[in-house]
N, C-alpha and C positions, 0 to 999 in steps of 0.2 A: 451381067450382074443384075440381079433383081432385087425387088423390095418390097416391100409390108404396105397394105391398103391402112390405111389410118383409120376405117371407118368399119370393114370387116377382121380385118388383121391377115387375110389370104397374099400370096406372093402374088405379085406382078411384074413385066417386064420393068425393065429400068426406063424404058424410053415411052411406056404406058402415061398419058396423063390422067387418064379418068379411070375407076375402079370397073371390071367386066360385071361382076358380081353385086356392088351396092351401088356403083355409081360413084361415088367418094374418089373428088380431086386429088390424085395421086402428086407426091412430090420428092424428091431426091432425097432418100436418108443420107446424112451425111456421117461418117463417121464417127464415135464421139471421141472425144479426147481423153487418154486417160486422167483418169482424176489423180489431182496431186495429194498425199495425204496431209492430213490437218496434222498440224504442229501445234503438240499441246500448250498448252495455256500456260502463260505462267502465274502460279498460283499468286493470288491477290493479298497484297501486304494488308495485317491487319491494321487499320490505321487506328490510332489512340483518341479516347473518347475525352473531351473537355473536363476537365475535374473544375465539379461548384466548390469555389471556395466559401466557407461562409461567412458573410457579414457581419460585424458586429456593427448596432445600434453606436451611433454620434451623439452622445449626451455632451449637454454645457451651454453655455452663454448662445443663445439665440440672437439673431441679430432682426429688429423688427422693423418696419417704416416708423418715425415716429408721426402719433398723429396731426393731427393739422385743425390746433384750433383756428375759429375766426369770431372775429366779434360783432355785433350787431351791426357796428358802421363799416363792415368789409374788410376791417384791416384782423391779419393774422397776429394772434395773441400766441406766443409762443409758451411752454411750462412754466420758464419762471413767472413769464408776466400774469399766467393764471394764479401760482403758487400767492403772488404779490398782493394780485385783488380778495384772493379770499384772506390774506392776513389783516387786511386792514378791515373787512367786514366785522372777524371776529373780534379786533380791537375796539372796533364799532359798538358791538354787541354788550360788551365787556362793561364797558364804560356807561354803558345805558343800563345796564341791571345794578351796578354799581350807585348810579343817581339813584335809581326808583328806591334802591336798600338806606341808601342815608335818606332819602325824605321819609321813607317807614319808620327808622329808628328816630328821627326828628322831632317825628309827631306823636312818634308813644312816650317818649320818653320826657318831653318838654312840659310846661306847664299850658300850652294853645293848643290842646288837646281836641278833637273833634268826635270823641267819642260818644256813638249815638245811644250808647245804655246809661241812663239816667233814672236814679235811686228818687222814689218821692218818700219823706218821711211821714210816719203814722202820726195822725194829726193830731195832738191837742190845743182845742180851737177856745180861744177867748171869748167872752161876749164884750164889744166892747160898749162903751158908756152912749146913753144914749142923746144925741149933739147933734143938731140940724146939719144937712151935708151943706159945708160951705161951697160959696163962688171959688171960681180958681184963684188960687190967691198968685203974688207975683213969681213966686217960686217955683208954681205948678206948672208944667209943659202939657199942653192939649194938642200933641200930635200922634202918631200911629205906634211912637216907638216909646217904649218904656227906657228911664235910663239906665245907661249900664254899668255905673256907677252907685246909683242909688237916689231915689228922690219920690216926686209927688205928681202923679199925672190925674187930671181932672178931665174926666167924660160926658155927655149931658145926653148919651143917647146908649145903646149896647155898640159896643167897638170891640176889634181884635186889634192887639199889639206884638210886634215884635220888639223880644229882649235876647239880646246878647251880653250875657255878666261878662264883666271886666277881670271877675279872678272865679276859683275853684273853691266851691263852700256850702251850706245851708242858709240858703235865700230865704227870708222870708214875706211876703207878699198878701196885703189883705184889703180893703175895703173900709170904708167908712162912707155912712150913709145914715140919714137920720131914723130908718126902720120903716119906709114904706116903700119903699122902691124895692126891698127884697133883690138886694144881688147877690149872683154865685160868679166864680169864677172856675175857669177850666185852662190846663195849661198842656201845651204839645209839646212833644219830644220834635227835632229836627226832620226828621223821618214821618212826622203826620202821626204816627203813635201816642193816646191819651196817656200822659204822664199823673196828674192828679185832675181833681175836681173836689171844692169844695162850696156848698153853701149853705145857711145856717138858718132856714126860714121857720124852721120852726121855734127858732128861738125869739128873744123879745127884740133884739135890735137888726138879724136878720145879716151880718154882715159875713163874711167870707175872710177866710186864711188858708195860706197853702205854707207849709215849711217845705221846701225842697233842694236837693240836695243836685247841685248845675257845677256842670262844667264850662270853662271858660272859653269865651268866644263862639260857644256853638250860639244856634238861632232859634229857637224858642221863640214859641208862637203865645200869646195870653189873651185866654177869651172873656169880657166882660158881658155878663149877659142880667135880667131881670126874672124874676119867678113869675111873675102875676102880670106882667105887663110887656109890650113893646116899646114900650121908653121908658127912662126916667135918667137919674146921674146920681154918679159916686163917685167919688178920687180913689184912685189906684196907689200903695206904698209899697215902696220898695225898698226895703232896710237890705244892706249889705253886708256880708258876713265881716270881725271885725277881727285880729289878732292878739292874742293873748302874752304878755310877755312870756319867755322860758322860764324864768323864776316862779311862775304864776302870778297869781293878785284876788284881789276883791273888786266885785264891780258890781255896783245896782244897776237893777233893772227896771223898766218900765213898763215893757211889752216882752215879746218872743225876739230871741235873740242869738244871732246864730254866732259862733267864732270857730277860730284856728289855733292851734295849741299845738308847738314842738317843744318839748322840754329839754332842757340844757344839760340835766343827769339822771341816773336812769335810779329806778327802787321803786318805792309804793308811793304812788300821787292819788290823792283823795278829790274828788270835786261835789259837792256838797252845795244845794241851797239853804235860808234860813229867812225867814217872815215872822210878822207878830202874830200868826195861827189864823189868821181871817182867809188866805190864800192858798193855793195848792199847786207849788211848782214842782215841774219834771225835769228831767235832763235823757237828752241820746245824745253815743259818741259813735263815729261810726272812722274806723280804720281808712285812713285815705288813699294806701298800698294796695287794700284789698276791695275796698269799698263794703266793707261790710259792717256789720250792727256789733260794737265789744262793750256796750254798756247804754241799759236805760233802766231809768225807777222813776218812776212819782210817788213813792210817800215809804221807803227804808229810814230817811232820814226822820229828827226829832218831829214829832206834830204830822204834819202837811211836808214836811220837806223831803225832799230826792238828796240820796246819797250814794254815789259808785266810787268803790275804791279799785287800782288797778296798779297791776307791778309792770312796769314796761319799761323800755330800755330808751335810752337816748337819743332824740332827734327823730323817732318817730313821729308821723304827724298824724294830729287827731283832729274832724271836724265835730263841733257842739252844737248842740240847739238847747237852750234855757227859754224852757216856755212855763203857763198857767193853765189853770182851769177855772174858769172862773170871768168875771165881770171886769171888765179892763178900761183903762189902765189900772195897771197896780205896780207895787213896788217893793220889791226882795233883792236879797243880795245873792249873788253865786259866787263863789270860791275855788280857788285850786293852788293846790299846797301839797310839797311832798311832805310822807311822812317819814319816813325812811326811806 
């Protein structure tokens, strides 16, 4: 039997180990076996692909950690205890805008009013008689404060005073001094605000009047001062505005004189000065609701005299000033009378 050189492909004996021809290690073919044939396949199941189902979205009530307060000193304040503290803040709060509203409507609507807009009235200024300035007499107070009430403060040098009126009116305030000292005086609104100034040096006795129209209990400042000089003395007066019955009346006069008037029924009330013609009195009325000017004359009435007639209604209140022009003291009568 022979066989195939593996390396030339030429026959060689069977018992040949090496090739004659290449040389190439010769080795026993053996056989092959027949081959078994292949058993077909079985064909491969289609296997089923995952079907997506789709999703529908989870809507509703969330469930969430709740959070976790804590309070300054470490301890956990839970909702309500939060809920708890702001209730009583805003009760807090409530109550305190609540005070400040009644002390607002307190004060406006009360007669201790502290309101710093203060009305000076247009002056007409007396001359008054010419009379040495006296010593203080015992009724006169020599201290920093004018009364508040009404009275007679004696000075012997220039001084400021403080006056706080006791009611809401036309104050009237002037000087008396024998004509060489030349005083004026000046007066401040609460606020440092020049309210009036009056003084009278060109005249023959030189003395000073303010009619002013003050509210009660504020702090008004009054400055006593000299024209011509750094010293001298005058007494300070302080006439007090006065009430008028509701019926009206007659009242004479001596100087500048301020009053209060609420009438008891309403129609035409007249108010009216009269003199024996030597004098020349005025009258202002100024609305105390509004604080404004509803009547002034110096000479409608007979002669010399002041006459305003006015239709007004009941329980209105009205301040007056009944003054002169002229050399003082003097003496007229004022009136107020309805006429219908």
């Amino acid at each position: 039997m022979s066989k195939l050189c593996p390396g030339c492909g030429i026959q060689v004996s069977e018992s040949t180990q090496f090739c004659g021809n290449c040389g190439t290690a010769v080795q026993q073919v053996q056989p092959s076996q027949p081959t078994q044939p292949l058993q077909p396949q079985q064909p491969l199941q289609q296997q089923s692909m995952p079907q997506w189902q789709p999703v529908q979205p989870q809507y509703g009530h969330q469930h969430y950690p709740q959070p976790d307060y804590t309070s300054n000193a470490g301890e956990k304040v839970g909702p309500s205890a939060l809920a708890k503290t702001m209730f009583i803040g805003i009760v807090a709060l409530v109550v305190l805008v609540s005070i400040a509203v009644l002390i607002v409507f307190l004060v406006v609507n009360s007669g201790n009013t502290t309101r710093q807009e203060t009305t000076g009235i247009s002056q007409k200024t007396p001359k008054p008689t010419s009379e040495p300035t006296p010593a203080p007499a015992d009724d006169e107070l020599t201290g920093s404060e004018l009364p508040s009430s009404g009275g007679t403060v004696w000075a012997d040098e220039p001084k400021e005073f403080t006056f706080s009126p006791d009611r809401k009116g036309i104050w009237v305030i002037y000087t008396t001094d024998n004509g060489s000292n030349k005083p004026y005086l000046e007066m401040f609104k609460p606020n440092g605000e020049k309210l009036r100034k009056n003084n009278n040096s060109e005249l023959e006795n030189s003395n000073a009047l303010l009619n002013v129209y003050l509210f009660r209990d504020n702090k008004y400042t009054v400055k006593l001062g000299f024209i011509d000089a750094d010293e001298g003395s005058a007494s300070i007066v302080v006439v007090p505005p006065v009430r008028i019955p509701p019926e009206g009346g007659e009242f004479t006069v001596t100087f500048s004189q301020g009053y209060i008037f609420s009438p008891d029924q309403a129609g035409l009330w007249e108010f009216s000065t009269s003199n024996n013609g030597n004098h020349d009195p005025y009258l202002i009325i100024i609305d105390e609701y509004s604080d404004d000017f509803v009547g002034e004359d110096d000479n409608s009435g007979e002669g010399n005299n002041a006459l305003i007639s006015l239709r007004i209604p009941a329980d209105i209140v009205f301040h007056i000033v009944a003054g002169f022009n002229g050399i003082g003291p003097v003496e007229y009568t004022f009136t107020v009378s309805r006429v219908e």
